[in-house]
SETORDREN-838758 format. One record per residue: residue number from 0; residue in three letters; x negated, y, z negated of N, C-alpha, C in turn. Coordinates in Angstrom, 1 decimal. Each point is the difference from the previous one (the first is absolute). Layout:
BEGIN
nr	rest	n_u	n_v	n_w	ca_u	ca_v	ca_w	c_u	c_v	c_w
NUM	ALA	X	Y	Z	X	Y	Z	X	Y	Z
...
END
This chain:
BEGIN
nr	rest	n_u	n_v	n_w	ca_u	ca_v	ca_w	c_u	c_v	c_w
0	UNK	-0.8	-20.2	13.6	0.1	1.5	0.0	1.3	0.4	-0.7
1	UNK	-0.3	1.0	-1.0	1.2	0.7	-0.9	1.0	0.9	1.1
2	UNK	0.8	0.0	0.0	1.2	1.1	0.1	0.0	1.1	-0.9
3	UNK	-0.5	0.8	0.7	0.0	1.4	-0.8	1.2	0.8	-0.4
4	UNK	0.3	-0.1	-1.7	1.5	1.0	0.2	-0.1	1.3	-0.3
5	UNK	0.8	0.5	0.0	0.6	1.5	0.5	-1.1	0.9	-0.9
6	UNK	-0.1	-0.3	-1.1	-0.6	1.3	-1.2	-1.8	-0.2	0.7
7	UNK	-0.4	-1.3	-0.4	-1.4	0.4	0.6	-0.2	0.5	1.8
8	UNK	0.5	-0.1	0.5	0.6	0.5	1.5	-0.2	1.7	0.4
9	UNK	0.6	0.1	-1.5	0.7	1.6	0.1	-1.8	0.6	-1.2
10	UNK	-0.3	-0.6	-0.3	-1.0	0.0	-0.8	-1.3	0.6	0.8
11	UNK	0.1	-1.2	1.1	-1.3	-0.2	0.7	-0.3	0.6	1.1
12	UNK	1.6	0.4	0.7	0.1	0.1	1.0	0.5	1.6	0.2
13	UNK	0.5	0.8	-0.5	0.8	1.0	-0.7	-1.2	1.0	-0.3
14	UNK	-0.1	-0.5	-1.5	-1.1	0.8	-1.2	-1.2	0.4	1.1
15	UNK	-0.8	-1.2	0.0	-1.5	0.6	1.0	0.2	0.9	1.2
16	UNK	0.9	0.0	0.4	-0.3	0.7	1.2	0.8	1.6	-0.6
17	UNK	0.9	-0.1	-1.0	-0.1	1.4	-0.3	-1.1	0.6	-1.0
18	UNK	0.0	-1.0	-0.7	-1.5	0.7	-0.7	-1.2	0.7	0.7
19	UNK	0.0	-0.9	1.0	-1.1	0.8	0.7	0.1	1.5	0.1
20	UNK	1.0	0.2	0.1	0.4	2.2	-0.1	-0.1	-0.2	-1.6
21	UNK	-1.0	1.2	0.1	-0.4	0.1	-1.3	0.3	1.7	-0.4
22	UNK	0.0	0.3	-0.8	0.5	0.9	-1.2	-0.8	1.0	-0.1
23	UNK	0.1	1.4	0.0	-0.9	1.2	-0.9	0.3	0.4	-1.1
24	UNK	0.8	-1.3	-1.1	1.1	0.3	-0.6	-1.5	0.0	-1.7
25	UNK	0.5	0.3	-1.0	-1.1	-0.4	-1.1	0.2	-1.2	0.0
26	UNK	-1.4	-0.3	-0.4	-0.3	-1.9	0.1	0.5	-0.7	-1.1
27	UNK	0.6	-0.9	0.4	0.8	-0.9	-1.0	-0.2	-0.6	-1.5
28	UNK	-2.0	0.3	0.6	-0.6	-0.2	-1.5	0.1	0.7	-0.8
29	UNK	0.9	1.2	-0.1	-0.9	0.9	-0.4	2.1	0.5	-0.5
30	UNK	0.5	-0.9	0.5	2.0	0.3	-0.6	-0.2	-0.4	-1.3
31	UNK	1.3	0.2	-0.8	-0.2	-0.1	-1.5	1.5	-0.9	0.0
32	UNK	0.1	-1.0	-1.0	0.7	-1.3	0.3	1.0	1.0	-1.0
33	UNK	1.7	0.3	0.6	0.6	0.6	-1.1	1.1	0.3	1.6
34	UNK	1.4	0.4	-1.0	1.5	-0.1	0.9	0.4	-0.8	0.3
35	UNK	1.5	0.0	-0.4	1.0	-1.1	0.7	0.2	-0.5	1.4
36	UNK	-0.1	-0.9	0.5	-0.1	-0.5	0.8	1.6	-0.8	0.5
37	UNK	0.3	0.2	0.6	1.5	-1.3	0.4	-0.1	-0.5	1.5
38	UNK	0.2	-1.5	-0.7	0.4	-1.2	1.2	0.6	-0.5	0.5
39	UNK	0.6	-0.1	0.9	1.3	-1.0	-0.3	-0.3	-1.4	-0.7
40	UNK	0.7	-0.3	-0.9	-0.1	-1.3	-0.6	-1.4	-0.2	-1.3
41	UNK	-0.4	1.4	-0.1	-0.5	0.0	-1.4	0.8	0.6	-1.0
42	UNK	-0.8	-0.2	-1.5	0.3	0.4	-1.0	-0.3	1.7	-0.4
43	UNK	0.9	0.9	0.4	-0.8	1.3	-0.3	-0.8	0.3	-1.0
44	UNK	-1.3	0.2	0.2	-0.2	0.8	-1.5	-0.2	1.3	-0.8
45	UNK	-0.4	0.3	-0.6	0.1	1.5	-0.9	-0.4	0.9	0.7
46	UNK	-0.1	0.9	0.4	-0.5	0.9	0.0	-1.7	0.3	0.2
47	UNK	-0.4	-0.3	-1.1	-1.5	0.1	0.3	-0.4	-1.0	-0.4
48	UNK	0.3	-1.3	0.6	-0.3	-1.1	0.0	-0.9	-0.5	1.5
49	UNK	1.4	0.2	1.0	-0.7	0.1	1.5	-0.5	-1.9	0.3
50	UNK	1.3	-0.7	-0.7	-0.3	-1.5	0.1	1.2	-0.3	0.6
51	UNK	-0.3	-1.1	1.1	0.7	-0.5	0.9	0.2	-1.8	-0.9
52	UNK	0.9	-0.6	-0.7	-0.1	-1.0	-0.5	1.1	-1.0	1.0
53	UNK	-0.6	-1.0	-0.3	0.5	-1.2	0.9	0.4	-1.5	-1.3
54	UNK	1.4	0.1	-0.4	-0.1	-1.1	-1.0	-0.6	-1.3	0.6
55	UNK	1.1	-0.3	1.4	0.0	-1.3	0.9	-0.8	-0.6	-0.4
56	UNK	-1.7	0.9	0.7	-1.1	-0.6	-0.3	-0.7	0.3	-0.7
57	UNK	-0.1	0.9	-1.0	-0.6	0.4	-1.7	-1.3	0.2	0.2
58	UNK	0.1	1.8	1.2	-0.7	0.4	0.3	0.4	1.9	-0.6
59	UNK	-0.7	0.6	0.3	-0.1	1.8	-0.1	-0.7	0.2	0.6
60	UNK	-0.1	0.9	0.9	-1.1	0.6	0.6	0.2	2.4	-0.1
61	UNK	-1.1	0.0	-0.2	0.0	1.5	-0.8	-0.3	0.8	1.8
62	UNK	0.9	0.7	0.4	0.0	0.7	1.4	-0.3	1.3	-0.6
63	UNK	-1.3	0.7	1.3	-0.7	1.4	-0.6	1.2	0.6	0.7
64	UNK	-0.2	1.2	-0.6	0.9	0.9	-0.3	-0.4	1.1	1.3
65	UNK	1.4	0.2	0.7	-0.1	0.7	1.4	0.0	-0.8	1.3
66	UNK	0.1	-1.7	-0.3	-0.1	-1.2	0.8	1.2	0.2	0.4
67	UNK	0.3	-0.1	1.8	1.2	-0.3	0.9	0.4	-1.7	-0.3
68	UNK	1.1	0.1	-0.1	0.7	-1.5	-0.5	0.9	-0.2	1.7
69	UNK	-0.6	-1.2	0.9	0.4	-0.3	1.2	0.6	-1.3	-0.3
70	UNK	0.2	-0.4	-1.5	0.5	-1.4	0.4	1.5	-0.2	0.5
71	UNK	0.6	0.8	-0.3	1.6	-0.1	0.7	-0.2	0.0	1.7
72	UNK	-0.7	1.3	-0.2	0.0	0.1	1.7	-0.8	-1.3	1.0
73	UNK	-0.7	-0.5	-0.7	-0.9	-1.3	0.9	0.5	-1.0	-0.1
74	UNK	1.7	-0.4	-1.2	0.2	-1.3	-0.4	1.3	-0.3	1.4
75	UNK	-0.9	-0.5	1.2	1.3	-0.3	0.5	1.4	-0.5	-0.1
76	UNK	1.0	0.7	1.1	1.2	-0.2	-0.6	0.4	-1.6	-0.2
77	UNK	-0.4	-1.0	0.7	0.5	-1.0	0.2	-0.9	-1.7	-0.4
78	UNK	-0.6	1.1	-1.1	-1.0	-1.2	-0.8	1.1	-0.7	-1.0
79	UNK	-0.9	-1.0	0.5	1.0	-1.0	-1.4	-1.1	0.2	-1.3
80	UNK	0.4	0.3	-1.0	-0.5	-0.3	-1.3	-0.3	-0.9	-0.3
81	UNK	0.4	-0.8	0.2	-0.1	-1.4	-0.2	-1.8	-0.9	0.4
82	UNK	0.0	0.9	0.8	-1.4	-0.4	1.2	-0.7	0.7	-0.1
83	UNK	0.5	1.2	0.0	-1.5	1.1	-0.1	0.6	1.5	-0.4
84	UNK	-0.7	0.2	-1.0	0.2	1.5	-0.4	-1.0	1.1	-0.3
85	UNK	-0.5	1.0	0.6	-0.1	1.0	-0.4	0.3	0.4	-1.5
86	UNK	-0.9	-0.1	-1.1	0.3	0.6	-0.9	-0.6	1.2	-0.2
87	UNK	-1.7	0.3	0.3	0.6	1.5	-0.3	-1.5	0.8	0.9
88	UNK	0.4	0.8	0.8	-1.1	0.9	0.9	-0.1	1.5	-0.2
89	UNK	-1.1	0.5	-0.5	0.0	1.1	-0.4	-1.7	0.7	0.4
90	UNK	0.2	1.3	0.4	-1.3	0.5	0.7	-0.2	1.4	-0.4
91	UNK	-1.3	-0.2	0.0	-0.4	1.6	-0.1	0.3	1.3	0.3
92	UNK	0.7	-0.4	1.2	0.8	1.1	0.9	0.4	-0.5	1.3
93	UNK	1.2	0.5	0.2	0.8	-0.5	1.2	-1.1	-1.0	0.8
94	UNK	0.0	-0.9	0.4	-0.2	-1.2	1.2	-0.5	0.9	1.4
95	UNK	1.4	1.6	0.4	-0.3	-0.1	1.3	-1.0	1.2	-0.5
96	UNK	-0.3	0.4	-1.2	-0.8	1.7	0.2	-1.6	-1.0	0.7
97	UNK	-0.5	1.4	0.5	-1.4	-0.1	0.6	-1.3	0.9	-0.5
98	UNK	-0.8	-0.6	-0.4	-1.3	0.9	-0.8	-1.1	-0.7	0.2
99	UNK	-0.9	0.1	-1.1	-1.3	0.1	-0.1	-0.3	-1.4	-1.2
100	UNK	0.7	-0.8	-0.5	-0.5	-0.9	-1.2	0.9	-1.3	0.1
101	UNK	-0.2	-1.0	-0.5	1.1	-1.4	0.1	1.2	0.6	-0.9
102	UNK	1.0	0.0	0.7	1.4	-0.6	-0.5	0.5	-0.7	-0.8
103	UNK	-0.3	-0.3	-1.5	0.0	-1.0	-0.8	1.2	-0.7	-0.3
104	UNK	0.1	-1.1	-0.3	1.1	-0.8	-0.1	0.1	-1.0	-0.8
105	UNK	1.0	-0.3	-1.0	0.5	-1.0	-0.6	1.2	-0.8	0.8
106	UNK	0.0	-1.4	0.1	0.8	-0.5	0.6	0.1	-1.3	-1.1
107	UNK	1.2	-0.4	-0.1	0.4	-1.3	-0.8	0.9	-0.5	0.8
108	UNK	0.3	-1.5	0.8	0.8	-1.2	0.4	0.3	-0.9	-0.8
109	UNK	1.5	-0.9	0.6	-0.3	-0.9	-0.5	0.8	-0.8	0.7
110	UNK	-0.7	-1.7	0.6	0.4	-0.8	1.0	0.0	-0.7	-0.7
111	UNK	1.1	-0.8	0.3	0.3	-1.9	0.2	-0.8	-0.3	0.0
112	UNK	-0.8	-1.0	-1.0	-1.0	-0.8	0.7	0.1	-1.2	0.8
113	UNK	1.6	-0.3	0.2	0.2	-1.0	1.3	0.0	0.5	1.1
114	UNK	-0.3	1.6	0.3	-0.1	0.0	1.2	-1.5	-0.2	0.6
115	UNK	-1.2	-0.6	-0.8	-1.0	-0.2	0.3	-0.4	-1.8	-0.4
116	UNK	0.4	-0.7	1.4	0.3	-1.7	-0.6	-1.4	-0.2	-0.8
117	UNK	-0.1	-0.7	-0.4	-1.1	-0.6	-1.1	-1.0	1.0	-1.0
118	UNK	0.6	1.2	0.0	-0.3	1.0	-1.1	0.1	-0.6	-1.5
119	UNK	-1.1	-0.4	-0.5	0.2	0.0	-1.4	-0.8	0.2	-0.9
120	UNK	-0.6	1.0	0.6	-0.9	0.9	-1.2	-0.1	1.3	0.7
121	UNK	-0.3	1.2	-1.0	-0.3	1.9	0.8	-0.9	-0.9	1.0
122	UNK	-1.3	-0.4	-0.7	-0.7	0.1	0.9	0.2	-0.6	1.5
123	UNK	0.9	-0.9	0.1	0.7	0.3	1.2	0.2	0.5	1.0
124	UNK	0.4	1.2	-0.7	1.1	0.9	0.8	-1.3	0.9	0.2
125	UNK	-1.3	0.1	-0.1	-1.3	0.7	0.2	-0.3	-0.1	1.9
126	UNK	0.5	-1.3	0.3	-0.2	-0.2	1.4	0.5	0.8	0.9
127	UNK	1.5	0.0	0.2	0.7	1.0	0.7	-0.1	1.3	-0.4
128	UNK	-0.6	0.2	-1.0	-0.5	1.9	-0.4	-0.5	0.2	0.4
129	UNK	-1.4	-1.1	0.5	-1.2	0.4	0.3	0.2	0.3	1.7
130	UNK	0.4	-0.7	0.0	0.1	-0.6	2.1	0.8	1.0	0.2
131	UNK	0.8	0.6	-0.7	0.8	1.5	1.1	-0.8	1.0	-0.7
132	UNK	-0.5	0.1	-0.9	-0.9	1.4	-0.5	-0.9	0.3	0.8
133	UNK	-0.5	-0.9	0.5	-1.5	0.1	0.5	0.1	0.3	1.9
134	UNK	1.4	-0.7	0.4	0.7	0.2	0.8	0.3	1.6	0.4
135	UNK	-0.1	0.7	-0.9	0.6	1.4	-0.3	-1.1	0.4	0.0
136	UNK	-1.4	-0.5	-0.1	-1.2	1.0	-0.1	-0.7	0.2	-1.1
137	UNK	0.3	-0.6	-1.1	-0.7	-0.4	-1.1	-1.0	-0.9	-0.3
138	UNK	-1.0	0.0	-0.7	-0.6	-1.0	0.2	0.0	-0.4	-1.6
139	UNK	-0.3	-1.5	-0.3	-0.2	-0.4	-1.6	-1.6	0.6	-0.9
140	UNK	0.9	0.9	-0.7	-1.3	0.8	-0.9	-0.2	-1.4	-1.3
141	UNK	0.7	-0.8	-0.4	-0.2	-0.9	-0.7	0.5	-1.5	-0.1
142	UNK	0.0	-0.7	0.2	1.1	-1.5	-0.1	0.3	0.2	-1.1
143	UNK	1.2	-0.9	-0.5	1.3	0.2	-0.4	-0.7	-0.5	-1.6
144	UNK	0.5	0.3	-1.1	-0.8	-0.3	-0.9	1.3	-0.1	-1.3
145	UNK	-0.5	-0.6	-1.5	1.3	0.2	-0.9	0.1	1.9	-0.3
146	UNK	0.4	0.4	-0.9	0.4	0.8	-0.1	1.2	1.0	-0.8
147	UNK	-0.2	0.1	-1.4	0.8	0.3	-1.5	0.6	1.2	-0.4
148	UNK	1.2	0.3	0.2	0.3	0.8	-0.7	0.9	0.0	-1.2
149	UNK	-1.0	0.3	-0.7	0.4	-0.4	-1.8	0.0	-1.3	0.0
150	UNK	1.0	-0.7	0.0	-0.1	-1.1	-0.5	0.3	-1.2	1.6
151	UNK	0.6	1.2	0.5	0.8	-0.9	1.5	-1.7	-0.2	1.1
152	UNK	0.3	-1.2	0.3	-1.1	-0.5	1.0	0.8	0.2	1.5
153	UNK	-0.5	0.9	0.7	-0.1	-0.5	1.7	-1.2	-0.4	1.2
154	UNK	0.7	0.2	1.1	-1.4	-0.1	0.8	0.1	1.4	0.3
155	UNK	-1.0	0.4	0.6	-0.3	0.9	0.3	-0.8	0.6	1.3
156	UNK	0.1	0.0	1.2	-0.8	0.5	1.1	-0.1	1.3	0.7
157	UNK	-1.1	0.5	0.4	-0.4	1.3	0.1	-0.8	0.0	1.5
158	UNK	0.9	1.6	0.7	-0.7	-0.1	1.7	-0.2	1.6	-0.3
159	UNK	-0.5	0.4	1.6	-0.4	1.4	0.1	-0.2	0.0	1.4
160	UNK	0.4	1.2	0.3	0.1	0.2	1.9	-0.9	1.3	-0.3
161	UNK	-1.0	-0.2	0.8	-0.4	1.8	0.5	0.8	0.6	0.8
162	UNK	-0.1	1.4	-0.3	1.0	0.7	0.9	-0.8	1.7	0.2
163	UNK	-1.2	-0.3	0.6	-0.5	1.2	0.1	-1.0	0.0	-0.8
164	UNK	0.2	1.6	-0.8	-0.8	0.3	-1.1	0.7	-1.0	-1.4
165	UNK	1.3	0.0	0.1	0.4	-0.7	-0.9	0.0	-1.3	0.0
166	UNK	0.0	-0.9	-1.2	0.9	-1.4	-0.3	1.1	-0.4	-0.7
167	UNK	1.1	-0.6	0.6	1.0	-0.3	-1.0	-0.5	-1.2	-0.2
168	UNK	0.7	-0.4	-1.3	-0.2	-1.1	-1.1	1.2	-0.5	-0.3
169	UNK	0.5	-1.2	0.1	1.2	-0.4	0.1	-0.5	-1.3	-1.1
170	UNK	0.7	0.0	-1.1	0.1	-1.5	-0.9	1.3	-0.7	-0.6
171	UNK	0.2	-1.4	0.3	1.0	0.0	-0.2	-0.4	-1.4	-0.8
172	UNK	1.2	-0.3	-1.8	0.5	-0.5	-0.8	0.9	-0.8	0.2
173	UNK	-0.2	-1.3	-0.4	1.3	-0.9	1.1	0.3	-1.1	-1.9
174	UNK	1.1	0.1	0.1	0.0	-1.5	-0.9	1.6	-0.8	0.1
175	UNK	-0.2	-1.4	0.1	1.2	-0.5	-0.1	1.4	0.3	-1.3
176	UNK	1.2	0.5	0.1	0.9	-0.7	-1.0	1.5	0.5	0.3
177	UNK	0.5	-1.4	-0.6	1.5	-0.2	0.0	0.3	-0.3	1.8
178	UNK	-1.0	-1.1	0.3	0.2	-0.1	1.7	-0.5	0.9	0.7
179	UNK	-0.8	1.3	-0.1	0.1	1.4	0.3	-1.4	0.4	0.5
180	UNK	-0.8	0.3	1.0	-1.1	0.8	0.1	-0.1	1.1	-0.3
181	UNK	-0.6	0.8	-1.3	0.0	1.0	0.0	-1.2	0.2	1.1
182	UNK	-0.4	1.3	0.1	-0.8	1.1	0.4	0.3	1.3	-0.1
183	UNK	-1.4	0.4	-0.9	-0.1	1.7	-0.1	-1.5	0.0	1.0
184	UNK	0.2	1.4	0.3	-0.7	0.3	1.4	-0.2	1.3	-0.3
185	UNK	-1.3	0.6	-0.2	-0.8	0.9	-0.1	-0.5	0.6	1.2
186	UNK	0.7	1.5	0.5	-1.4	0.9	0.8	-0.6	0.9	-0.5
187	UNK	-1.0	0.0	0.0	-1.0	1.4	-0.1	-1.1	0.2	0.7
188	UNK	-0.8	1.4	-0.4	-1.2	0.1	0.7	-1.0	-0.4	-0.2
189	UNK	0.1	-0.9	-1.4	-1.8	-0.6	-0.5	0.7	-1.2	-1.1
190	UNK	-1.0	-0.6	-0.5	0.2	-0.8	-0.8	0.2	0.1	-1.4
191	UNK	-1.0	1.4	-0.7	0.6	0.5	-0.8	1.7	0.7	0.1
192	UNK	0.4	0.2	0.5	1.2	0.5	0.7	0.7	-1.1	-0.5
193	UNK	0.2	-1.0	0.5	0.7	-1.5	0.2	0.2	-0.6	-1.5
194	UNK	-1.4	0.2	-0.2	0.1	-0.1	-1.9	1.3	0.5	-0.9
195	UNK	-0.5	1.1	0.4	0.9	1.1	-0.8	1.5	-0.1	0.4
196	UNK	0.2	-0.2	1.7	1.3	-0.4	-0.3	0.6	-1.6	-0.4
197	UNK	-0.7	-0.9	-0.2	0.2	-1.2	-0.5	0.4	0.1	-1.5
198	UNK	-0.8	1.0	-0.9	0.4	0.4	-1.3	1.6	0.7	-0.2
199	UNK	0.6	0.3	0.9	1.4	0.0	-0.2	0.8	-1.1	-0.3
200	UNK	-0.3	-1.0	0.3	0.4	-1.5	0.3	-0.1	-0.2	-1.5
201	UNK	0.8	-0.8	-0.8	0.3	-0.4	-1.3	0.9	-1.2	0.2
202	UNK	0.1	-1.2	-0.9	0.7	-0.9	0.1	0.7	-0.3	-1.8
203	UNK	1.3	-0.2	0.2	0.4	-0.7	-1.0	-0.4	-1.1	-1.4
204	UNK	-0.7	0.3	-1.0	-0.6	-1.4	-0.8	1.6	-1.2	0.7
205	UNK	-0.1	-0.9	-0.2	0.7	-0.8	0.3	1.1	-0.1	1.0
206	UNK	-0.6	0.9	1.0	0.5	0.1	1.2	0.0	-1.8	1.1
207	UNK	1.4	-0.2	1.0	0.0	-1.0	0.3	-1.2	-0.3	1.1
208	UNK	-0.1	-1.6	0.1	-0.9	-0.6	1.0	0.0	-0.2	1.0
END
């Protein structure tokens, strides 16, 4: 059994249960990808660029424009970086507002992969995602499969909880490098949804392994 650290924790445990308060806010499909965005520990960009770039891991990801940036506020105070970090959580609208639609969310981690012993592949790390997702009331809309953006391969697994009239759709992107688990972590209200925010996601041509 994995030891679960801090980012997927705050991920699993955190996110779903405020998503479930949902929004009367315009639907996220429907935002237009544009404005500066700032992180702690990103690279700012232009103006009407509205790109959150990450050298470390020779990533970008393109944040819609009018998105609440919670990653300061969720990155606890007494995380070691070393182990686990929050790189970057950003949502449709505030976490605690209450409405009518899912609360969308981009979330990006990144753990040690020694804190999960005999971890040595993403697909790995698909176990312990699964076993607290589902835990949370999700159930698996697909097993874990490969999965390309541009030229970078991950794995890829995808859940969905009903919640009424509605369903959230939660997918998350895992890949090994430099010792490191990434994960990006998708919410929305559909699958086209999930799409669209995965197309933010861009990776570096000769970005590290």
């Amino acid at each position: 059994m994995y030891k679960l650290s801090l980012p997927l924790l705050l991920i699993l445990l955190l996110l779903p249960g405020t998503q479930a308060q949902t929004g009367s806010g315009v639907s996220s499909s429907k935002s237009k990808h544009s404005a500066e965005q700032h992180v702690k520990g990103a690279t700012p960009a232009t103006a009407d660029e509205g790109l959150y770039r990450n050298a470390e891991f020779g990533f970008t990801y393109r944040v819609r424009y009018g998105w609440v940036d919670r990653t300061t506020a969720m990155q606890p105070e007494d995380a070691d970086a070393s182990k686990s970090q929050l790189v970057l959580a950003f949502f449709e609208r505030p976490p605690e507002a209450i409405g009518d639609t899912i609360n969308s969310a981009v979330i990006i981690a990144a753990e040690s992969a020694a804190s999960y012993p005999g971890l040595k592949t993403a697909a790995d790390y698909i176990g312990p995602l699964t076993e607290l997702t589902t835990a949370k009331g999700f159930r698996v809309a697909q097993e874990p499969y490969e999965f390309s953006v541009g030229t970078k391969r991950l794995v890829r697994t995808d859940f969905v909880k009903d919640l009424g009239k509605l369903s959230m759709h939660q997918s998350s992107l895992v890949e090994l490098q430099r010792g490191k688990v990434i994960s990006f972590t998708f919410i929305g209200g559909s699958d086209d949804e999930i799409d669209e925010l995965i197309e933010g996601l861009a990776f570096k041509s000769g970005a590290p392994r």
